[in-house]
gemmi code that builds the backbone of each chain (N, CA, C; Angstrom):
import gemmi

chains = {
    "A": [
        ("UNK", (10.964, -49.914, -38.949), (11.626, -51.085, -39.541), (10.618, -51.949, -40.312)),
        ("UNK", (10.705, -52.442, -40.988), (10.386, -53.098, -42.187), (10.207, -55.150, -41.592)),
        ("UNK", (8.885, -55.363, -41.974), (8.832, -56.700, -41.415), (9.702, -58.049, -42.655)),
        ("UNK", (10.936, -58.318, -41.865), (11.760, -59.076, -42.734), (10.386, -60.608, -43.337)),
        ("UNK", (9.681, -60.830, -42.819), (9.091, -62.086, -43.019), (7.828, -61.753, -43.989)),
        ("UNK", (8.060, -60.330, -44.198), (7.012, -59.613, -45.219), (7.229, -60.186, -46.487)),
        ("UNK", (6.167, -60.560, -47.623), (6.624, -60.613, -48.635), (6.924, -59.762, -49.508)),
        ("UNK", (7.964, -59.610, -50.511), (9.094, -59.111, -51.148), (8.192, -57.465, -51.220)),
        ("UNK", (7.302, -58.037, -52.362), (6.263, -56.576, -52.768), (6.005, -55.706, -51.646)),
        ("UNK", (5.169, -56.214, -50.676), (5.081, -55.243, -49.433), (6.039, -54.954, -48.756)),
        ("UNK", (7.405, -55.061, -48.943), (8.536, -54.116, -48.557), (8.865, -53.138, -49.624)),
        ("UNK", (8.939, -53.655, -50.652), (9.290, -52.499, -51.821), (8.050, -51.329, -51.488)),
        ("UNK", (7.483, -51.668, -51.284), (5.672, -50.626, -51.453), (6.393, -49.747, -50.239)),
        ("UNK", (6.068, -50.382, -49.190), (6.270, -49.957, -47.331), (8.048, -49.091, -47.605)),
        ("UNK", (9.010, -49.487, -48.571), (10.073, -48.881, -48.731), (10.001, -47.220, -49.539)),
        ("UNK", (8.768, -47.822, -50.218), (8.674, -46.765, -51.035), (7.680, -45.713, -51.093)),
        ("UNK", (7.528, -45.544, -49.455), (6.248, -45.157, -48.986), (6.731, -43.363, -47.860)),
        ("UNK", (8.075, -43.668, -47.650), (8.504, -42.061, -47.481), (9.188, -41.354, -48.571)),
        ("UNK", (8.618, -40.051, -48.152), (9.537, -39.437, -49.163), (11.024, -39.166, -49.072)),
        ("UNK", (11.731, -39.378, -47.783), (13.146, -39.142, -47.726), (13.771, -40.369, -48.401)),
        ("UNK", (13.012, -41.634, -48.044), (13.598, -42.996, -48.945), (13.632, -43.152, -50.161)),
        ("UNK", (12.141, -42.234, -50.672), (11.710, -41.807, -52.117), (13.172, -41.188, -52.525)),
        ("UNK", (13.645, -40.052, -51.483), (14.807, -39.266, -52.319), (16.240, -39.738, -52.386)),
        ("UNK", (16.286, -40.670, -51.494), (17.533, -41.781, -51.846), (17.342, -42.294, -52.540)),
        ("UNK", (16.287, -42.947, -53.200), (15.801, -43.873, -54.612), (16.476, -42.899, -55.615)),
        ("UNK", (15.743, -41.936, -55.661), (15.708, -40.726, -56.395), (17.319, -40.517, -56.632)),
        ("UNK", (18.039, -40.115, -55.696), (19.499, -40.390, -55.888), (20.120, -41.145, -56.193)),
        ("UNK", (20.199, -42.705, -55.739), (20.561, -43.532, -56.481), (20.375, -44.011, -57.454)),
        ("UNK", (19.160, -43.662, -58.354), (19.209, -43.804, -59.644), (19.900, -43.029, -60.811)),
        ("UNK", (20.550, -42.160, -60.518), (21.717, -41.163, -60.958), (22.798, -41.999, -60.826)),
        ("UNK", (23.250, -42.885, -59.893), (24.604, -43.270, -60.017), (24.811, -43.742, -58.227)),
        ("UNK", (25.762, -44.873, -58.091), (26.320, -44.811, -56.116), (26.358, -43.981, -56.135)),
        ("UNK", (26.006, -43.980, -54.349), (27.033, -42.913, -53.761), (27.214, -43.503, -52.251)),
        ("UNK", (28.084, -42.895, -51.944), (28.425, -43.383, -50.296), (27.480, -42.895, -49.154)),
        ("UNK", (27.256, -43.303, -48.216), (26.161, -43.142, -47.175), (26.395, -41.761, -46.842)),
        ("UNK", (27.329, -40.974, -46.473), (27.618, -39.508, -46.353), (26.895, -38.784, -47.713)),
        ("UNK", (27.421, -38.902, -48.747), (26.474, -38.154, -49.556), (25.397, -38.551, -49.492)),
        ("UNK", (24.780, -39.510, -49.452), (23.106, -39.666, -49.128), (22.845, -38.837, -48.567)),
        ("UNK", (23.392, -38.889, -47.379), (22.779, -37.926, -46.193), (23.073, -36.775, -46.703)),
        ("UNK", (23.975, -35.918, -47.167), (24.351, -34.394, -46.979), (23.238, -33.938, -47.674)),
        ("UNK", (21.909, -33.892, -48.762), (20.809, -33.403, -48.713), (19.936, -33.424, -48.008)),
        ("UNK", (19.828, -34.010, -46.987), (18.929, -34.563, -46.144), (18.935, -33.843, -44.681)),
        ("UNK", (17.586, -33.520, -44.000), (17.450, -32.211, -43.480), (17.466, -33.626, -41.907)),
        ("UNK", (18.143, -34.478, -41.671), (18.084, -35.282, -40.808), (19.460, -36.052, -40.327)),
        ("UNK", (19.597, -36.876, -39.055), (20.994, -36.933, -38.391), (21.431, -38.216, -39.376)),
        ("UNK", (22.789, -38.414, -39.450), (23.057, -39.572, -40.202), (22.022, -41.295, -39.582)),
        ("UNK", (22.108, -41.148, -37.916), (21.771, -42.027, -37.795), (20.052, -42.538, -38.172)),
        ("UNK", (19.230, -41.361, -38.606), (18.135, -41.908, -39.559), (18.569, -41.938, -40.598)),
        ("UNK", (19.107, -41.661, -41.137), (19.830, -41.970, -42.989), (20.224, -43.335, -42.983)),
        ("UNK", (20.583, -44.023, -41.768), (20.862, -45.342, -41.774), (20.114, -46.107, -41.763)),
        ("UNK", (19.057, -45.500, -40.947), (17.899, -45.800, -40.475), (16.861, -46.548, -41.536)),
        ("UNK", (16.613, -45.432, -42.938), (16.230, -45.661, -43.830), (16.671, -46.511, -44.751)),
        ("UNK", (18.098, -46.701, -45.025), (19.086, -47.470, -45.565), (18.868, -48.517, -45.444)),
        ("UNK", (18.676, -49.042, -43.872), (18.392, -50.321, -43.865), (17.223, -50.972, -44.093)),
        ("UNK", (16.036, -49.598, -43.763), (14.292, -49.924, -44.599), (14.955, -50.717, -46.104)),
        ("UNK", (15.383, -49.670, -46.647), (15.647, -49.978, -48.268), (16.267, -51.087, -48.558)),
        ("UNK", (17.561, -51.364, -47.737), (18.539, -52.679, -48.150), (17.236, -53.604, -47.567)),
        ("UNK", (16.580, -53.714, -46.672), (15.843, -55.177, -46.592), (14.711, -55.329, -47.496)),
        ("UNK", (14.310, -54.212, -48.176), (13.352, -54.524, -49.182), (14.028, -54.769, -50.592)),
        ("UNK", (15.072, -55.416, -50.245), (15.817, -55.186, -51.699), (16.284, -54.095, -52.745)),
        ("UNK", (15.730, -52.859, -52.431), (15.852, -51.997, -53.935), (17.115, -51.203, -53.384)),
        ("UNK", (17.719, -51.483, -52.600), (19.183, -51.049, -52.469), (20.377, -52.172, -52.039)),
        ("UNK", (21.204, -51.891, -52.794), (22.382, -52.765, -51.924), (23.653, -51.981, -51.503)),
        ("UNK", (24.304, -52.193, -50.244), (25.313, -51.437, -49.785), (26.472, -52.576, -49.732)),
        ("UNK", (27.820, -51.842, -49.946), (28.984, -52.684, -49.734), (30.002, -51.684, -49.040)),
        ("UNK", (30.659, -52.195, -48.348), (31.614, -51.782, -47.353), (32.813, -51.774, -48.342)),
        ("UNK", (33.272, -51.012, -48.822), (34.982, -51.007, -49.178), (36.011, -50.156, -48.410)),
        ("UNK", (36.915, -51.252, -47.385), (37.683, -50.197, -46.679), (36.790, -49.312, -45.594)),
        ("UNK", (36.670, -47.957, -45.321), (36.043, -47.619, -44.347), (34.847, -46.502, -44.868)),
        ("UNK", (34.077, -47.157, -46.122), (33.365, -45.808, -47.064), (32.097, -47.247, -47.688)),
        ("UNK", (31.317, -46.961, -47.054), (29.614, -48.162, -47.381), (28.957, -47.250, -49.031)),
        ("UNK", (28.961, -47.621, -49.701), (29.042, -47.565, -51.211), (27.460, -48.481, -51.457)),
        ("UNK", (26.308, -47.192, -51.597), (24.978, -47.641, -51.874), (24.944, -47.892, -53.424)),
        ("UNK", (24.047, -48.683, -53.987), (23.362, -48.579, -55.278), (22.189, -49.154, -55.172)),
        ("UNK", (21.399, -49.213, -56.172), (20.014, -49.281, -56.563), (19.920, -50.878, -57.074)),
        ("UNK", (18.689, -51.756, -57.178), (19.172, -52.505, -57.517), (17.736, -52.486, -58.627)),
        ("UNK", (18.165, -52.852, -59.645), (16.863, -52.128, -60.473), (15.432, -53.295, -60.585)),
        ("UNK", (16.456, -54.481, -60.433), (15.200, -55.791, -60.386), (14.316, -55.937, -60.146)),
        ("UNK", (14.583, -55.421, -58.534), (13.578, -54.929, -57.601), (12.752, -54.034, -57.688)),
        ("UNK", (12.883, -52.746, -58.393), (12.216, -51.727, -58.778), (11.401, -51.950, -59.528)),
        ("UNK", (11.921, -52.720, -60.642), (11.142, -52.931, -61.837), (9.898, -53.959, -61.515)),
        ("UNK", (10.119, -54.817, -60.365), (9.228, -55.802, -60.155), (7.870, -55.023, -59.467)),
        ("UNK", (8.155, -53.872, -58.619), (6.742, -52.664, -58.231), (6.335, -52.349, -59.406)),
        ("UNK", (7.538, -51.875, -60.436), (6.752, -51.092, -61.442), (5.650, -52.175, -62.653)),
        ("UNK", (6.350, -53.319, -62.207), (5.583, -54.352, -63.342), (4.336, -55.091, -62.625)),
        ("UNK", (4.042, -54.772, -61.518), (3.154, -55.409, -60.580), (1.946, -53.857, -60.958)),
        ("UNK", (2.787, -52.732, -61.300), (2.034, -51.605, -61.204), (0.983, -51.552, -62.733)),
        ("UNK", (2.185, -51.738, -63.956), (1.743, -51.813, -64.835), (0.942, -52.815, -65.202)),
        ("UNK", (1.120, -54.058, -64.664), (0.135, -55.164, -64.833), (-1.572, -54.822, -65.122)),
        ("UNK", (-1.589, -54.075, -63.809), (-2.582, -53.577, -63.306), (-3.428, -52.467, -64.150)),
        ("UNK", (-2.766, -51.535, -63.978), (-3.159, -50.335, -65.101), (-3.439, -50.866, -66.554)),
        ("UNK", (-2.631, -51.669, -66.950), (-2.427, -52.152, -68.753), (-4.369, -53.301, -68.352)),
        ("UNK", (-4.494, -54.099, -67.284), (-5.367, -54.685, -67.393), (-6.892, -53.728, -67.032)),
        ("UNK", (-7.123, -52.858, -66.708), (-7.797, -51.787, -66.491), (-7.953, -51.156, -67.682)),
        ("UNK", (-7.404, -50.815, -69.077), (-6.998, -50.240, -70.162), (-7.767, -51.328, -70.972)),
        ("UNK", (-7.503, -52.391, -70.796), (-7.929, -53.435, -71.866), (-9.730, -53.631, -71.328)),
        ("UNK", (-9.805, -53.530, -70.041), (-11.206, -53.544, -69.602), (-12.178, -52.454, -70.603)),
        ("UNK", (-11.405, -51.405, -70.246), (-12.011, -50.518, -70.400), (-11.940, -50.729, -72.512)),
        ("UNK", (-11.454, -50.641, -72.932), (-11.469, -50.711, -74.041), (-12.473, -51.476, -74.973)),
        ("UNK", (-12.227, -53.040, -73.483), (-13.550, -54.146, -74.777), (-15.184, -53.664, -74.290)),
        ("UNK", (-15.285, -52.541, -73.402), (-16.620, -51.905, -73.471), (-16.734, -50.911, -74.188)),
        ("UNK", (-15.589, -49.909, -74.983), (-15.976, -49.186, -75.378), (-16.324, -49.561, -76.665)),
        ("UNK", (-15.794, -51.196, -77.000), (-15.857, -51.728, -78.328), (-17.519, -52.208, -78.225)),
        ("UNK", (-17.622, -53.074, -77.213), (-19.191, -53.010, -76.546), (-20.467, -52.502, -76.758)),
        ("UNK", (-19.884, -50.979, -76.599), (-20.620, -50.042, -77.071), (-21.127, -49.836, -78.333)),
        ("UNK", (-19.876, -49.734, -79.025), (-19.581, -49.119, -80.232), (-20.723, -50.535, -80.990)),
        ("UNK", (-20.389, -51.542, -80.346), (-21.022, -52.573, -81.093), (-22.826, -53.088, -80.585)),
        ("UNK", (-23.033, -52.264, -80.050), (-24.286, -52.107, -79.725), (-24.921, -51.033, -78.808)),
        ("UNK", (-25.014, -50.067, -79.996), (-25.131, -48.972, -79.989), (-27.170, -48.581, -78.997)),
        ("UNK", (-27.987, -49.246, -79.385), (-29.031, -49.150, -78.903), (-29.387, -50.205, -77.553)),
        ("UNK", (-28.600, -50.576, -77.014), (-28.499, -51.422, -75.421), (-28.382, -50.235, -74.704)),
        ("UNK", (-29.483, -49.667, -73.658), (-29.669, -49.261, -72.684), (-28.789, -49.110, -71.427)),
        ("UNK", (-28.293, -50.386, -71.021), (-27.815, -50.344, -69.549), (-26.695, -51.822, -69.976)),
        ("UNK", (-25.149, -51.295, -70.619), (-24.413, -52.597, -71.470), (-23.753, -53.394, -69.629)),
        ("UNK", (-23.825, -53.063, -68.817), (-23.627, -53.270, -67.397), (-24.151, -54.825, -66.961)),
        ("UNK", (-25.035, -55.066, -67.389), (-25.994, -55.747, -67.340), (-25.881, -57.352, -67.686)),
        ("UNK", (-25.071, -56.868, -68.704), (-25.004, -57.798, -70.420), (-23.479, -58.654, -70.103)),
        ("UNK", (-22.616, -57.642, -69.175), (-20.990, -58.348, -68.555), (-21.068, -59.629, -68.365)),
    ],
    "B": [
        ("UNK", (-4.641, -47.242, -40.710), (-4.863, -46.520, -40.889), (-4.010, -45.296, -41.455)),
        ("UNK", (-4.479, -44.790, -42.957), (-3.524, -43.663, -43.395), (-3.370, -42.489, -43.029)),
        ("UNK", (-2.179, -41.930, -42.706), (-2.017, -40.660, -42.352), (-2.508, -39.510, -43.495)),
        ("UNK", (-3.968, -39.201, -43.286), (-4.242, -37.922, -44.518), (-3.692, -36.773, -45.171)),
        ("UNK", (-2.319, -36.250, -44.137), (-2.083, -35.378, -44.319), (-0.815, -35.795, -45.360)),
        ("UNK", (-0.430, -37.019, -45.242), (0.646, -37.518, -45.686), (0.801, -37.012, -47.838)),
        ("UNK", (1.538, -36.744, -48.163), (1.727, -36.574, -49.471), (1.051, -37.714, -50.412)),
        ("UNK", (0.497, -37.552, -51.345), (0.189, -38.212, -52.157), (0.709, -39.837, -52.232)),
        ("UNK", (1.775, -39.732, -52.999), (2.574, -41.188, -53.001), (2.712, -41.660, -52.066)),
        ("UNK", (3.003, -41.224, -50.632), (3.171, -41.624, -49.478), (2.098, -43.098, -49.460)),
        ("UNK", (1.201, -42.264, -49.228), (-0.477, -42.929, -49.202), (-0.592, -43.797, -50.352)),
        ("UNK", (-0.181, -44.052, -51.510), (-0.529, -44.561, -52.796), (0.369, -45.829, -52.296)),
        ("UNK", (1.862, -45.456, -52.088), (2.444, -47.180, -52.140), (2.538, -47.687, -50.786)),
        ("UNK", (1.858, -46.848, -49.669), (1.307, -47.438, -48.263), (0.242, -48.601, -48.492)),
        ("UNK", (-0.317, -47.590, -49.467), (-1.888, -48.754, -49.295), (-1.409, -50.150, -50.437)),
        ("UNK", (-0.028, -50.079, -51.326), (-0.298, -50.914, -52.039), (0.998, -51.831, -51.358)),
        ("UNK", (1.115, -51.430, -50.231), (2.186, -52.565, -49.185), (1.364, -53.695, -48.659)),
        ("UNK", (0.314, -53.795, -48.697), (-0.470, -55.289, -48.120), (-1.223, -55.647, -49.142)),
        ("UNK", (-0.997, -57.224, -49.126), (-1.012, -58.055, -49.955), (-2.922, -58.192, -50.131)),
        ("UNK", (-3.490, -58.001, -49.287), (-5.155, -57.993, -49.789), (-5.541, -56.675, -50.188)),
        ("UNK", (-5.001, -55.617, -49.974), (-5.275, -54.281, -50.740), (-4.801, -54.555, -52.297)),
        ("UNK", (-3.207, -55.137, -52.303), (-3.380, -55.011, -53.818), (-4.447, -56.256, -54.638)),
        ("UNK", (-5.001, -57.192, -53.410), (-5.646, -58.258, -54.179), (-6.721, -57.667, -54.810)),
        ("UNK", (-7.391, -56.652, -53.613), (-8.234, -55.613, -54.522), (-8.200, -54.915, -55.310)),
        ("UNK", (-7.178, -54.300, -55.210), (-6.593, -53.675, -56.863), (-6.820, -54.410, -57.952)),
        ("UNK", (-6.369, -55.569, -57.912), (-6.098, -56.528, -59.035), (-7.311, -56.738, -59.272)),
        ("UNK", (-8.552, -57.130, -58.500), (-9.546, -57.429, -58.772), (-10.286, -56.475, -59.432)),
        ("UNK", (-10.530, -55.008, -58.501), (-10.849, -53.894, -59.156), (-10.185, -53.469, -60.967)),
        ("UNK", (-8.792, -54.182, -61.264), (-8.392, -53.548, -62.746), (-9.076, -54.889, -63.320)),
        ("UNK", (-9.593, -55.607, -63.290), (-10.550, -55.908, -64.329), (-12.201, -55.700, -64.254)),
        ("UNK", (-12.417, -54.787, -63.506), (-13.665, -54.344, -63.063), (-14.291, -53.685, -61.918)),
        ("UNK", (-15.378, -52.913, -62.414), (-16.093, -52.244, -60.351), (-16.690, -53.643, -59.997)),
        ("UNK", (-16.769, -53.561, -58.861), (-17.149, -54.543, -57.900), (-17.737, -53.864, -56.774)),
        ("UNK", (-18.834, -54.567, -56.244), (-19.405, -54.234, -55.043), (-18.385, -54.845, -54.248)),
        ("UNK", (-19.044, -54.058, -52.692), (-18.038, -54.040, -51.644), (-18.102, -55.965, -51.060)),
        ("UNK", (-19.177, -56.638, -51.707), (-19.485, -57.792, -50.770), (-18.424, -58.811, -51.757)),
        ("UNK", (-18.826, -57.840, -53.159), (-17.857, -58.851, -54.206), (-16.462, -59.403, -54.089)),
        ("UNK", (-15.764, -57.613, -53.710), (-14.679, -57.915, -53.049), (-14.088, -58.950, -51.940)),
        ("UNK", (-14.976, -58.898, -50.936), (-14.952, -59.110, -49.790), (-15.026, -60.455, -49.977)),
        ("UNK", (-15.880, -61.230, -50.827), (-15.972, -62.644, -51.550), (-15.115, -63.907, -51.222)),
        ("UNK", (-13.366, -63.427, -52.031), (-12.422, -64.247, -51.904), (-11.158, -64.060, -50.536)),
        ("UNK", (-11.781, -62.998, -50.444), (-11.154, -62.859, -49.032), (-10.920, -63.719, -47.889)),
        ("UNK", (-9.832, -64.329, -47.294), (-10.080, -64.987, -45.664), (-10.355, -63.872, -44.629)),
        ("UNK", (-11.290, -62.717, -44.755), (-11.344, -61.814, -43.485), (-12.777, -61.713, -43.641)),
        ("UNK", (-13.049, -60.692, -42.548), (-14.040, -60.463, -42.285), (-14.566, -59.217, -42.767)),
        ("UNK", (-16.004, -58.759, -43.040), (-16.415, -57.898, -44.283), (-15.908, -56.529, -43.599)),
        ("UNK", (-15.791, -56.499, -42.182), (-15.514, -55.353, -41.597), (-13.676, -54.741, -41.791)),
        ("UNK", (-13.294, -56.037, -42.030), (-11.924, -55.771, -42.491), (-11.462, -55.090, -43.955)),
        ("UNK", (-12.479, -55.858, -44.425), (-12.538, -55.526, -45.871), (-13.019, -53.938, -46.227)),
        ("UNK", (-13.723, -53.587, -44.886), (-14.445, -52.373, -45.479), (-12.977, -51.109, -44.659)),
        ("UNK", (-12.359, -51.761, -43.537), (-11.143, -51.233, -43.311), (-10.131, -50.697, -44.432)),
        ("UNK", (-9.871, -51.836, -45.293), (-8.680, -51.909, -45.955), (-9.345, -50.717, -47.085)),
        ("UNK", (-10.569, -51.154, -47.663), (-10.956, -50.429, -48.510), (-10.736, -48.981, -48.426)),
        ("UNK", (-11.142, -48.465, -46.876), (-11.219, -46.897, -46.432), (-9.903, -46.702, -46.695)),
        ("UNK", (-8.961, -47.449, -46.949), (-7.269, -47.246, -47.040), (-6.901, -46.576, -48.668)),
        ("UNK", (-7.461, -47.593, -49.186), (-7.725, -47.616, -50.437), (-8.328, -46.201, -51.179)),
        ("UNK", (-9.162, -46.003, -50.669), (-10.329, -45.134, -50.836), (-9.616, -43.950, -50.811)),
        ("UNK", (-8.248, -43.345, -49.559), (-7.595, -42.609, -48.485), (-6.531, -42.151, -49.320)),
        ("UNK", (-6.021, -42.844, -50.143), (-4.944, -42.730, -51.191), (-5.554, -42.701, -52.606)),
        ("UNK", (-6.198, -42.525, -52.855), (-6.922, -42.145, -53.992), (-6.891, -43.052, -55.475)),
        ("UNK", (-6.370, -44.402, -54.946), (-6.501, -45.282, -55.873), (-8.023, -46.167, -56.254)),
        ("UNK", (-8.499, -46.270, -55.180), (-10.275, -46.728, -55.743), (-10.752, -45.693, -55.028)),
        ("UNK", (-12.225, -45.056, -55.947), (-13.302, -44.729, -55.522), (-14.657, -45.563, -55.256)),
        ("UNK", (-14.897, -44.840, -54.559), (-17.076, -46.289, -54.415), (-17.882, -44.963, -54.115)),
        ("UNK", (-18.704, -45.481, -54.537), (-20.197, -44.794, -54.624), (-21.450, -45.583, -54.731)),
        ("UNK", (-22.190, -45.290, -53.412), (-23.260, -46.066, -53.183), (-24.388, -45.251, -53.785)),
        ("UNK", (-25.166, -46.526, -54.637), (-25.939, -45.807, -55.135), (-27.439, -47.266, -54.747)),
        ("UNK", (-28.093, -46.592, -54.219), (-29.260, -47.554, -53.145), (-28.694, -47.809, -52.008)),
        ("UNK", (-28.753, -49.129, -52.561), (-28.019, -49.889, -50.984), (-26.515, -50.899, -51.210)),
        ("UNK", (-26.207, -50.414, -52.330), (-25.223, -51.147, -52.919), (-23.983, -49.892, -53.101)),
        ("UNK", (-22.655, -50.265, -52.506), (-21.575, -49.247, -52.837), (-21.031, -50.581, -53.752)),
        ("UNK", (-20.677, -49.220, -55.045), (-19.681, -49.811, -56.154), (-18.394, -49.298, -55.937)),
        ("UNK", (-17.155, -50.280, -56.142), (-15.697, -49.907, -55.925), (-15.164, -49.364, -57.365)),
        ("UNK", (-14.571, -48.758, -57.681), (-13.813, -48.427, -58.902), (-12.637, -48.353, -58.513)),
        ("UNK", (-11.583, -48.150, -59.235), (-10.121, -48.053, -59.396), (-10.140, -46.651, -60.022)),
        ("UNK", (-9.184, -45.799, -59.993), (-8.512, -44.492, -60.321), (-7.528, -44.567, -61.080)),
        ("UNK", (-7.282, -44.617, -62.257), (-6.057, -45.011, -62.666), (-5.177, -43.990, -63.084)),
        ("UNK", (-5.582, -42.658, -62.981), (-4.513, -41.647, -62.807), (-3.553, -41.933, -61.418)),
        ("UNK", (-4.274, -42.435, -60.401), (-3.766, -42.272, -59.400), (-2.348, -43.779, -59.646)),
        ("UNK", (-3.165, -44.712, -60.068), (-1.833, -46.065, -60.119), (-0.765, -45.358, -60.898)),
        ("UNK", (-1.433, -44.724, -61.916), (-0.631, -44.427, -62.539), (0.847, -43.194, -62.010)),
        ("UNK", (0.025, -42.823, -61.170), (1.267, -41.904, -60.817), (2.375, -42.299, -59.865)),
        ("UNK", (2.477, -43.034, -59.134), (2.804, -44.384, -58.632), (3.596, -44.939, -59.773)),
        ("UNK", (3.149, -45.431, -60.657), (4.007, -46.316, -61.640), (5.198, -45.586, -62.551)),
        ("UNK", (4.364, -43.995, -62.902), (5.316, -43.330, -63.201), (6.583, -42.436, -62.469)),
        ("UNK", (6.375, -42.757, -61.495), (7.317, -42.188, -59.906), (8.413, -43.906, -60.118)),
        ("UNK", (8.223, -44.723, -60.391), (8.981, -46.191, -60.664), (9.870, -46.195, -62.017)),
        ("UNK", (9.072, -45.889, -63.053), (9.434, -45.648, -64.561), (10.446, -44.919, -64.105)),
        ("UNK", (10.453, -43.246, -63.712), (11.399, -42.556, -64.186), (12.553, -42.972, -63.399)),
        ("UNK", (12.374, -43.680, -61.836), (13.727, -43.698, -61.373), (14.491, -44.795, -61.886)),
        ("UNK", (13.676, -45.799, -63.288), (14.550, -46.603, -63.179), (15.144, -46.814, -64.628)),
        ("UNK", (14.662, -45.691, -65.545), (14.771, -45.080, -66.538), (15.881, -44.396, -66.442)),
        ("UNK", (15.974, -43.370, -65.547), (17.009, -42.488, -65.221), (18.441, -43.974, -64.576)),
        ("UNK", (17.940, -44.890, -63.859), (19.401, -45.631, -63.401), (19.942, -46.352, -65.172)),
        ("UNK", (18.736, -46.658, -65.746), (19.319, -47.354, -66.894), (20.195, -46.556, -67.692)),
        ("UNK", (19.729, -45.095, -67.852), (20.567, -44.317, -69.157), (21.992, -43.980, -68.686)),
        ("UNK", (21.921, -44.398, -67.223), (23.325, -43.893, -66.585), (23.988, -45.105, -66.791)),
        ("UNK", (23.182, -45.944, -66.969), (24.435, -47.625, -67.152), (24.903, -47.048, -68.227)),
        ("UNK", (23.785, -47.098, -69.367), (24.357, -46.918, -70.982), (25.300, -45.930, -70.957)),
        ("UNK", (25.054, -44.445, -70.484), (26.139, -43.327, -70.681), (27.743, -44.254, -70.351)),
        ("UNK", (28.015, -45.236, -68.927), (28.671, -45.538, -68.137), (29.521, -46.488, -69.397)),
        ("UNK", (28.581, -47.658, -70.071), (28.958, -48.457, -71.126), (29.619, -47.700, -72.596)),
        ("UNK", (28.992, -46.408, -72.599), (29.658, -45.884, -73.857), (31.002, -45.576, -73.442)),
        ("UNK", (31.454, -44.520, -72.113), (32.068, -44.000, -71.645), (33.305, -45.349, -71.971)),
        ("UNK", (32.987, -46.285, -71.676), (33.794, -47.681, -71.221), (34.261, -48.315, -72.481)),
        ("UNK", (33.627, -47.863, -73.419), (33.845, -48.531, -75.073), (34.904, -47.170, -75.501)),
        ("UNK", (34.308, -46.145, -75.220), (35.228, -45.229, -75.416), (36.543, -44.664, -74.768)),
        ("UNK", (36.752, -45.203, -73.759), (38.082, -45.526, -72.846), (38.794, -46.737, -72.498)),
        ("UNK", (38.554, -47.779, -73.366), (39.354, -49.041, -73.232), (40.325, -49.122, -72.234)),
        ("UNK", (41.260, -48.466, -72.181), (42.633, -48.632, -71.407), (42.061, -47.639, -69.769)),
        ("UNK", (41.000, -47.257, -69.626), (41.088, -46.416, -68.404), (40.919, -47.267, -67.252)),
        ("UNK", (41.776, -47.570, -66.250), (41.364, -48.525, -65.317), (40.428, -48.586, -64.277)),
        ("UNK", (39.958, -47.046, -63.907), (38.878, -46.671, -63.184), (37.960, -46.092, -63.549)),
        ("UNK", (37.245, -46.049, -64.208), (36.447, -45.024, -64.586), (35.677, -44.028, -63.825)),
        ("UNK", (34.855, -44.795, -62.703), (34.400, -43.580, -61.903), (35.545, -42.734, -61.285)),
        ("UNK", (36.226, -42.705, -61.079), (36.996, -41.411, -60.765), (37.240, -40.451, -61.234)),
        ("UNK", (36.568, -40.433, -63.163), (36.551, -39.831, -63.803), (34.607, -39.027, -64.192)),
        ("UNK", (33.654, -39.523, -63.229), (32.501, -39.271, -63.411), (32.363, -38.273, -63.091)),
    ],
}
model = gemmi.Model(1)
for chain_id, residues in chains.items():
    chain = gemmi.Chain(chain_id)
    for i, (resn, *xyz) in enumerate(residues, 1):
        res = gemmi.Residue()
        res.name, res.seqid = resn, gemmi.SeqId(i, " ")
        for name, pos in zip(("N", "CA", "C"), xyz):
            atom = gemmi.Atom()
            atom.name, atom.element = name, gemmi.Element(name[0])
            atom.pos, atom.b_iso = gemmi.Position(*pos), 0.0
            res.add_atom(atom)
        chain.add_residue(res)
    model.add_chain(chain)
structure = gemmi.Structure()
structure.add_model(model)
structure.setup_entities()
């Protein structure tokens, strides 16, 4: 279970950290589906499929609704996008690092050790 | 502590579920840093720091290499990156299914359900 008092990011991460939750992601980004089809790929009893369900619904990147007697998952992409933009942040600022040394370089070509000079 | 045997991603958005691992990240994408550098803005202790790091290290998002008496941290950015692109596609793939869903919906005006027709 997933620490509710966690902040937001470290549940999405910690949600997105098995691969069976990975493959409900994975599914629900195709389209709902009801908690039975979740499970029917899944090499496990419904009651971990719930199990996981509820990892996911408390980290936000899923939401479930009850209609009648059939719980109707989807994805919620906000949430997703907020890992992936916490991800890219990162990488895009690593890219730009790396870039104003290679300009660095390029711009002083006979500096020994440009490490130094940061 | 990470489970080694665990799959790739497993380990990648494990280690990026706590909030001072990704502080290191963040710190690491604008540069290597020694291990004390890191350890710097931290409220823990260096032994914690050198914990979280081995986490880090475990999932293949920073490398270090001591060279004297000084270990330097680096970042991996194939590795964020694969991570970010495991995010991209699932949420790439939920978006084109809205749009297919929105054409479908421009192109059936009068249908009152549509998914029953998916």
């Amino acid at each position: 279970m997933l620490d509710q008092q966690a902040p937001p990011l470290d549940r999405v991460f910690q949600a997105l950290a098995d691969p069976s939750r990975r493959g409900m992601v994975e599914r629900l980004s195709r389209g709902p589906a009801s908690v039975s089809e979740l499970a029917k790929p899944l090499p496990m009893s419904l009651q971990a499929v719930v199990q996981h369900l509820q990892v996911l619904e408390a980290s936000g990147l899923v939401r479930t609704e009850k209609i009648g007697r059939v719980r109707t998952c989807q994805i919620e992409p906000v949430v997703l996008r907020s890992a992936e933009q916490w991800i890219t942040e990162r990488r895009t600022s690593w890219e730009e690092r790396l870039d104003r040394l290679g300009d660095y370089l390029a711009d002083n070509p006979e500096e020994p050790n440009p490490r130094s000079k940061q």
